[in-house]
C-alpha positions in Angstrom: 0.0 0.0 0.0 1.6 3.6 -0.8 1.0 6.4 2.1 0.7 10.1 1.1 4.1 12.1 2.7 2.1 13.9 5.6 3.0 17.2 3.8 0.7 16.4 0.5 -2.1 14.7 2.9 -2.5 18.5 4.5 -2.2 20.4 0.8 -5.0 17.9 -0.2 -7.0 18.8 3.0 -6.3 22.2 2.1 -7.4 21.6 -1.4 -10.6 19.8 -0.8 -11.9 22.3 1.9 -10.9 25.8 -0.2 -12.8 24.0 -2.9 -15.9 22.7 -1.0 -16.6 26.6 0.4 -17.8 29.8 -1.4 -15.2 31.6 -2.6 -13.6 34.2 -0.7 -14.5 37.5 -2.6 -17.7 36.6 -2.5 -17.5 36.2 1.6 -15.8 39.4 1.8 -18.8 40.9 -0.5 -21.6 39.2 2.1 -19.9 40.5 5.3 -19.2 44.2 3.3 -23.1 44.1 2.5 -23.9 43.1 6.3 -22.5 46.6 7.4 -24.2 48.4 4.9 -27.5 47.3 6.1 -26.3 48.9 9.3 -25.6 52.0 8.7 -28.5 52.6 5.6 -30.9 51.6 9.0 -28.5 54.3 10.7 -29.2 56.9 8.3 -32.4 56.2 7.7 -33.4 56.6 11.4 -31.6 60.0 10.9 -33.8 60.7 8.3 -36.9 60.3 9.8 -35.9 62.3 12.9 -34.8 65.3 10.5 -38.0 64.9 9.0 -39.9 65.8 11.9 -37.5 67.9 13.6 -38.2 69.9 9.9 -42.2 69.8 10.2 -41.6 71.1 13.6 -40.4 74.4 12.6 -42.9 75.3 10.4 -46.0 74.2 11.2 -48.5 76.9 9.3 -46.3 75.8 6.3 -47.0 71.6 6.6 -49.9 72.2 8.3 -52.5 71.5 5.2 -50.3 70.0 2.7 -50.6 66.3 1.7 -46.8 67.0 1.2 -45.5 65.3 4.5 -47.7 62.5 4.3 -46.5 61.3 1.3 -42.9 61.9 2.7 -43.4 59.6 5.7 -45.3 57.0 3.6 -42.3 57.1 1.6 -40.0 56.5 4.4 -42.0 53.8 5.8 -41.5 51.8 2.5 -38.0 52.9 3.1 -38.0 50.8 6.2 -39.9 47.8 4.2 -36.9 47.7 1.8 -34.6 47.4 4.6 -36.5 44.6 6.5 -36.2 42.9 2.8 -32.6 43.3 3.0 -31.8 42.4 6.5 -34.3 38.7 5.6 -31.8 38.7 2.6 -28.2 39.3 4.8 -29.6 37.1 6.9 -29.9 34.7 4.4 -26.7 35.0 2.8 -25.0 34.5 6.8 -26.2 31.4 6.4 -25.1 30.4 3.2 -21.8 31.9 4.0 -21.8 29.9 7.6 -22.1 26.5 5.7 -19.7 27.6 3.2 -21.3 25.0 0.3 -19.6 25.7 -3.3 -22.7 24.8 -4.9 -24.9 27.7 -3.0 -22.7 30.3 -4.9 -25.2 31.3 -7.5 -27.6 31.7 -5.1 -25.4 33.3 -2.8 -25.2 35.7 -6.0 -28.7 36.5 -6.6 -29.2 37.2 -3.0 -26.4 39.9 -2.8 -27.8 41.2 -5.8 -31.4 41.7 -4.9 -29.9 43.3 -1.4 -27.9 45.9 -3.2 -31.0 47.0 -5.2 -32.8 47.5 -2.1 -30.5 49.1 0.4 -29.6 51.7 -2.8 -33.4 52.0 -3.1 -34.2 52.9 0.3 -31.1 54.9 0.5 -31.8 57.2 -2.1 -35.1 58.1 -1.5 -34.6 58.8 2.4 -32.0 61.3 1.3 -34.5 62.8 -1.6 -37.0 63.1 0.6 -35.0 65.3 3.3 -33.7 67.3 0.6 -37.7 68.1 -0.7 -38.3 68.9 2.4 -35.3 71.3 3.3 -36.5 73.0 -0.2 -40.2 74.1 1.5 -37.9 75.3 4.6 -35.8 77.2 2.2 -38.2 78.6 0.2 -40.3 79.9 3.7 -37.0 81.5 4.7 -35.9 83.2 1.1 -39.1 83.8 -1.3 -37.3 86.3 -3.6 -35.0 83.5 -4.7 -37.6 81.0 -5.5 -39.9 83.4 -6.8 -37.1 84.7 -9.3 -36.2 80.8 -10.2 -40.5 80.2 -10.5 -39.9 83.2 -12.9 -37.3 81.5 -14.8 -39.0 78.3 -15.0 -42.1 79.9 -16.1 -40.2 82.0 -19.5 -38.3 78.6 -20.2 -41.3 76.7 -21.2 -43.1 79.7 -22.8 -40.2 80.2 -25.0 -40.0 76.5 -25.7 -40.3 76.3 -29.1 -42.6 73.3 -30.6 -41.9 74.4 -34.1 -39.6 72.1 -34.9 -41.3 69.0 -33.9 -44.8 70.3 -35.0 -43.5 70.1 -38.8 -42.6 66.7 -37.9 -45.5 65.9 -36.7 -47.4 67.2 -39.9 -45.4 66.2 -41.9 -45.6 62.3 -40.8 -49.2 62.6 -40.5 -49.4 63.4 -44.2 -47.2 60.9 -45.1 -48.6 57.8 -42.8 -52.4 58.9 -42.1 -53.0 55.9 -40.2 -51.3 57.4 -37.5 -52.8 60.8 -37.6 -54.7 60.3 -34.4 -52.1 58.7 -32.2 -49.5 61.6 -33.4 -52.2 64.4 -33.0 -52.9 63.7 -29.4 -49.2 63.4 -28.1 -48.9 66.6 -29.9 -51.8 68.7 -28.1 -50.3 67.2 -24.7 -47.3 68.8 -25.4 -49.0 72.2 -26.0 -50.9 71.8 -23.4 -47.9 72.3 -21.0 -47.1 75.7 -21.8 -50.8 77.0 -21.9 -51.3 75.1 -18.5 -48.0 76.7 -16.6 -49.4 80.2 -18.2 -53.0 79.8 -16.7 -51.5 78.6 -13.0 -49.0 81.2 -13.5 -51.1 83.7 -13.7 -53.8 82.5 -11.2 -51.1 82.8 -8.5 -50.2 85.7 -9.1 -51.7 87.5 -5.9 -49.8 84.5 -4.1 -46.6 86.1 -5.9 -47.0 89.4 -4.7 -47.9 88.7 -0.9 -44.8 86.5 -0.7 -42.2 89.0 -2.1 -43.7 91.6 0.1 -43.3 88.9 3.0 -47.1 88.4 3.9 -47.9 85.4 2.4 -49.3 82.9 5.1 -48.1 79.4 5.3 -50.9 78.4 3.0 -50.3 80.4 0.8 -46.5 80.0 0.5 -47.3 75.7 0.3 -49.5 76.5 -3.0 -46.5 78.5 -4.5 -43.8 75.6 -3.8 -46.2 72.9 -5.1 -46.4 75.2 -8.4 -42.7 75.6 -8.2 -42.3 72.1 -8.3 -45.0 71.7 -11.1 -43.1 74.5 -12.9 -39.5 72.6 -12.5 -40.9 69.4 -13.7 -42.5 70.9 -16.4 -39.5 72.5 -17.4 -37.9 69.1 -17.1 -40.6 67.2 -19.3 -41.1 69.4 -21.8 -37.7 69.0 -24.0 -38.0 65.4 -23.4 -41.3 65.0 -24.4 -40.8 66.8 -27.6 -37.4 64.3 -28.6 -39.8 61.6 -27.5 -42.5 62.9 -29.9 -40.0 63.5 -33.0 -38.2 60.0 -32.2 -41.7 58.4 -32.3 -42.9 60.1 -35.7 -38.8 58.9 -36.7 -40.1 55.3 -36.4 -43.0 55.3 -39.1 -40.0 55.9 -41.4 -37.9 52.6 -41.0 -38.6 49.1 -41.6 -36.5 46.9 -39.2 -35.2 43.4 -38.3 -34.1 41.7 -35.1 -31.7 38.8 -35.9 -30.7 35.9 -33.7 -27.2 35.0 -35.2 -25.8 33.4 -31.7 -26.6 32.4 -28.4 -24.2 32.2 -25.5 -24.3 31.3 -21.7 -21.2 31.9 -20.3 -20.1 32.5 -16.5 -18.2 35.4 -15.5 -17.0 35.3 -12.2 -19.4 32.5 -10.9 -22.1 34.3 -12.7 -24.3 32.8 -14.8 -24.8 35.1 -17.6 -27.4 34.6 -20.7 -26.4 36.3 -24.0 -28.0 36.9 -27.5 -26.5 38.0 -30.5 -28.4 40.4 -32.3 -28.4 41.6 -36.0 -30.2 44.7 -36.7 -31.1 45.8 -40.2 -32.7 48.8 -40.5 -34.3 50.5 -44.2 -34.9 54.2 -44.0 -37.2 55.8 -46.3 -37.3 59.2 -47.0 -41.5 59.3 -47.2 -44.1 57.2 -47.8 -43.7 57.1 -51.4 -39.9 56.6 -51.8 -39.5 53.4 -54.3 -36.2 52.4 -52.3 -34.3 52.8 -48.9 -31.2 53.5 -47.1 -30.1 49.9 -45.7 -28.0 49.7 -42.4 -26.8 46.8 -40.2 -25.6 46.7 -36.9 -24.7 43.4 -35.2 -23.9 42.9 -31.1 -24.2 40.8 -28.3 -26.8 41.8 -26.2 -27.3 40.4 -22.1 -30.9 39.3 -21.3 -32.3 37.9 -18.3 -32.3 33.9 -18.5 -36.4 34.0 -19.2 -35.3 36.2 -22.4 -32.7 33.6 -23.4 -35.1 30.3 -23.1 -38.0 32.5 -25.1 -35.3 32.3 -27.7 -33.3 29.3 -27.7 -35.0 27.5 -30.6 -35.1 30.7 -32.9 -31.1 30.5 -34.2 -31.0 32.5 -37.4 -34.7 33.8 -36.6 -36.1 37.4 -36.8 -37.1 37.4 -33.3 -38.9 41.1 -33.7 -40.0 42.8 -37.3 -41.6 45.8 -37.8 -43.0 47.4 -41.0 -42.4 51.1 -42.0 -45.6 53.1 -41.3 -45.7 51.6 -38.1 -44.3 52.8 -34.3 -41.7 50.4 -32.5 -44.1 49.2 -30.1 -46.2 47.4 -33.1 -43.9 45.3 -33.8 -44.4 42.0 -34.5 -42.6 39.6 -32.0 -43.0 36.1 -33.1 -40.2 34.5 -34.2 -40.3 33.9 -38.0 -38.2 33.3 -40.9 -35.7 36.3 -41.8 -37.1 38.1 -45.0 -40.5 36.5 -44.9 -42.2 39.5 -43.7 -41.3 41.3 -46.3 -43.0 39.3 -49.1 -46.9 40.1 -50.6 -49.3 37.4 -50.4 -50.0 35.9 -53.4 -53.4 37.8 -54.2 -51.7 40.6 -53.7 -49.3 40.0 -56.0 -46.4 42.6 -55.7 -45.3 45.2 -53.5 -42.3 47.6 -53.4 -39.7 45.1 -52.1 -40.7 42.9 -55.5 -43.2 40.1 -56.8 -44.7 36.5 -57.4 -43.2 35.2 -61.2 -42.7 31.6 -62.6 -39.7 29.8 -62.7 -39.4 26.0 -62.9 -43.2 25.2 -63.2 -43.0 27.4 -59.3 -44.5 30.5 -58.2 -41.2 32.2 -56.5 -41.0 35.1 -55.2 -38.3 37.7 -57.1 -37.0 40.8 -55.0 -36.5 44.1 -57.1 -33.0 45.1 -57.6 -32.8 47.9 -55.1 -33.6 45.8 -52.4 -30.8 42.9 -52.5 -28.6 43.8 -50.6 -31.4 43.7 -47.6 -32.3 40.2 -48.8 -29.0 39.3 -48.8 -28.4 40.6 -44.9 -31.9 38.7 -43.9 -30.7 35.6 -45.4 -27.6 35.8 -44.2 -25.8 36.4 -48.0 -26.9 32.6 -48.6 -30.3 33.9 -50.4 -32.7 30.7 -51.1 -35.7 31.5 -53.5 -38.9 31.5 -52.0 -41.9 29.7 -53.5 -45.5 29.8 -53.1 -46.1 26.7 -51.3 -43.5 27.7 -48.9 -44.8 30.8 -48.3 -48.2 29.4 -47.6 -47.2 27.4 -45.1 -45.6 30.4 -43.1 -48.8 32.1 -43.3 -50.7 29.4 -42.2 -48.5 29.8 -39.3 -48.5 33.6 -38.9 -52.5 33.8 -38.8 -52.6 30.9 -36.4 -50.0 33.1 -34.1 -47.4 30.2 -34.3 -43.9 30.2 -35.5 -42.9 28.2 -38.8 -39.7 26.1 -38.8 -40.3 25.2 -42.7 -41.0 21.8 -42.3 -43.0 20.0 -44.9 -44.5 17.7 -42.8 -44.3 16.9 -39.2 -41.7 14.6 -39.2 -39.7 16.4 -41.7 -36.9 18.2 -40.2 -37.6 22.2 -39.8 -35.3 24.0 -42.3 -35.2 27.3 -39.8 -34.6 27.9 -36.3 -32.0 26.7 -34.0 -32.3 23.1 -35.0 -33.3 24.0 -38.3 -31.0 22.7 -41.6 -30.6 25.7 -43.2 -29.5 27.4 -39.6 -26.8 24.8 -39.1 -24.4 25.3 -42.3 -25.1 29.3 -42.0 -24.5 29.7 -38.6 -21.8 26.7 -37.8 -19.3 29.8 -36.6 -21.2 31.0 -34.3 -20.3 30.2 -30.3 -23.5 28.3 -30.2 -22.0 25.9 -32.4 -18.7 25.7 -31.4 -19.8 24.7 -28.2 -21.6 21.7 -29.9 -25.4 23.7 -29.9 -26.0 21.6 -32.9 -25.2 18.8 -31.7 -28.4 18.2 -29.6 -30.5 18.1 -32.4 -32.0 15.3 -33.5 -31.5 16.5 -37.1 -27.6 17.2 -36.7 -27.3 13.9 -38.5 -27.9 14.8 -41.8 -24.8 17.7 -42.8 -26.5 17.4 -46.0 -29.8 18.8 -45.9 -29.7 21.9 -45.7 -27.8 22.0 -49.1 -30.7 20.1 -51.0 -33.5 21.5 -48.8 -33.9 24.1 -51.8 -34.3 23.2 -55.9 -32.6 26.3 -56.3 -28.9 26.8 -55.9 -27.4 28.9 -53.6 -26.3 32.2 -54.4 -22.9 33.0 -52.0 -21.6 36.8 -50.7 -18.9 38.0 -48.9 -19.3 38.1 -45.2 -20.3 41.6 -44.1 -18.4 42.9 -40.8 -20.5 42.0 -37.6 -17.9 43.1 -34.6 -20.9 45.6 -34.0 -20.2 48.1 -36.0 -23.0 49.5 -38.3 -22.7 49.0 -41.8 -24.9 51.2 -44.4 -25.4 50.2 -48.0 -26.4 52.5 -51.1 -30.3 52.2 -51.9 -30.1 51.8 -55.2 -27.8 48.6 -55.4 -28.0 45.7 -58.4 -27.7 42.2 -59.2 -24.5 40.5 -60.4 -24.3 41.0 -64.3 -25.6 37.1 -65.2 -28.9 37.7 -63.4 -32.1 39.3 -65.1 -34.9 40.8 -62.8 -37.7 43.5 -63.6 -41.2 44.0 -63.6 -43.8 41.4 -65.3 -46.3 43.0 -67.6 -48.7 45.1 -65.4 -46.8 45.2 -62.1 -47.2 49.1 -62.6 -50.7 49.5 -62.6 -51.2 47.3 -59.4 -51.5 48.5 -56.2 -48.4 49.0 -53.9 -48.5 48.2 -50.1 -45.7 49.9 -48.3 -43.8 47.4 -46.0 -47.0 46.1 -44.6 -48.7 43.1 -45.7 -52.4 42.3 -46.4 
């Protein structure tokens, strides 16, 4: 029998127990949190006592404003939050105490969730003493906040809503649809400065009491609850215009959300969920333009592990689309094939991104010429034609609310997705391959298929740059010489639909 020298039996000790325990950053972290739920109780025990120590000494002031009951309310959910995060340390002492390596991700959401709360109930017990010092402040020096009421008051007068009005009118002539919904976000916005004029001038005799130092406490609580209506206002009002412009912005772009990779790494014991996203927008110049301005923009994005698993069958996939004409919020968010949305239904015929033709004794769908290079991004430069019977399939799919996968049958293997066949030779450098993704499927056994899964060969590009970077393409781009594409007799009497289908 051979003995282990008494000096390797103690490293091995060593060894097993440093590895059997929660690592000891993350101890230090636990303990570090432990005093910090201390000293927020500390402070916010100080809090509260300043609070009323500050109602004190102005009672005509607090006297019949719903002001310092909302301030203690908020300080009692203060203390809430910090009950939370003593449970939480509490917790976390525990799992530090039995020192188990396998409670470390939990050991991690815990500190997590404590941090939120003690910065949460920190943050607001200091806001709220600092409102409060402002009513004291203003009670002791009117002229100053009267002159900064003043200020407040020209700022959003003078804002000027000209720019963003000609925005407005200008998208509501081009995308009527929306006439409505951009109408009444632009009346809300004029409605601020005709509102701050009206309470500006009903306090008034408020104004004039209080620089000549007779205002009453009542009186001087109505002027600081318009002060703070004015400085909010002030606030609000340059954001809500950029808001307003950015959301007449979107009725101008059609865009795609691309799943090219999927990753779930650990950083530091951390169990993080990525997705790689490709973004390709087409801007328009109006409504009637006959071509865009292409861009793509490709990066890893971090998603909470819910996001990921929505996702982990939709390799390849636009996970969100949205048609020009419509705001951000409409977008559509089940996954479907890339480039599918863009394509009219077959009664329909054609629309600006191209049309139904015959080829092959098929009905395939032929982009127009200024629009390759987008079919080339959606499909990942590997552009497979599109016939009818496929497409009626996906719309089958679409109306029922369900994703298509392109399989033919039910036992057929799906061509798109994450265990799709066309997904595993396009995407086979992505992370999620090379750490074997594909090799889960139960369809990984046929290399083959995704080659012959089309009648039509393959047409290759050059691999755009996707480090994350934006890349933007000329509008008016064309087919490789070899290629012939145009309009069939008619297509220029029939009716266009702009990035929307029917």
């Amino acid at each position: 029998m051979k003995f282990l020298k008494p000096g390797a039996l103690i490293f091995g000790l060593v060894l097993l127990t440093s590895c059997s325990r929660l690592p000891s950053g993350l101890r230090s972290d636990i303990a570090y949190e432990g005093e910090r739920v201390g000293a927020a109780e500390h402070q916010l025990q100080q809090s509260q006592q300043t609070l009323a120590h500050d109602l004190a000494q102005a009672p005509d002031l607090f006297r019949d404003a719903s002001a310092p009951a909302q301030w203690n309310a908020r300080l009692q959910s203060d203390r809430e939050k910090l009950a939370s995060a003593e449970k939480i340390q509490s917790e976390l002492a525990d799992l530090a105490r039995r020192g188990r390596r396998e409670s470390q991700f939990e050991a991690e959401q815990l500190l997590r969730r404590e941090r939120q709360l003690l910065a949460s109930a920190t943050s607001d017990s200091q806001a709220v003493i600092a409102t409060a010092g402002e009513w004291l402040d203003f009670e002791h020096n009117p002229p100053a906040h009267l002159a900064k009421m003043r200020r407040e008051y020209d700022t959003i007068c003078h804002f000027d809503l000209a720019p963003v009005t000609k925005d407005i009118e200008q998208a509501e002539h081009d995308w009527p649809a929306k006439k409505a919904a951009l109408e009444e976000r632009l009346n809300a916005l004029r409605a601020i400065p005709k509102q701050v004029e009206t309470e500006w001038e009903s306090t008034q005799p408020l104004r004039e009491a209080a620089a000549a130092g007779k205002a009453d406490g009542k009186q001087l609580a109505t002027l600081i609850q318009t002060d703070e209506t004015f400085a909010g206002d002030e606030n609000a009002l340059p954001a809500k215009s950029a808001q307003l412009e950015s959301l007449s912005g979107q009725l101008y772009y059609a865009w795609d959300k691309i799943l090219t990779d999927l990753d779930e790494p650990r950083y530091g014991g951390e169990q993080v969920f990525r997705e790689r996203i490709k973004t390709i927008r087409t801007h328009f110049a109006n409504a009637t333009a006959k071509n865009g301005e292409t861009t793509s923009e490709e990066r890893w994005v971090k998603v909470s592990e819910p996001e990921f698993r929505a996702v982990e069958n939709d390799l390849g996939m636009a996970i969100a689309h949205k048609d020009a004409g419509l705001f951000d919020s409409e977008a559509q968010t089940t996954p479907q094939p890339a480039g599918f949305a863009y394509i009219a239904p077959e009664t329909q015929g054609s629309n600006q991104y191209g049309y139904w033709t015959h080829a092959g004794g098929h009905s395939v769908w032929t982009w127009l010429p200024e629009y390759l290079i987008l079919r080339d991004l959606l499909w990942n430069h590997d552009y497979r034609p599109v016939i009818a019977d496929e497409y009626r399939r996906y719309r089958s799919a679409q109306t029922a609310g369900k994703t298509y996968y392109g399989q033919t049958t039910p036992a057929a293997p799906p061509k798109y997705g994450t265990h799709g066949t066309f997904t595993e030779t396009h995407y086979a450098g992505s992370r999620y391959a090379q750490q074997g993704g594909f090799a889960g499927s139960r369809y990984a056994s046929h290399p083959g298929a995704a080659a012959s899964a089309s009648r039509y060969p393959a047409r290759s590009e050059p691999e755009m740059n996707n480090n994350g970077a934006g890349r933007r393409f000329g509008a008016g781009s064309h087919e490789p010489s070899g290629h012939q594409f145009g309009r069939p007799g008619g297509f220029r009497g029939m009716g266009r639909s702009f990035g929307r289908r029917r």
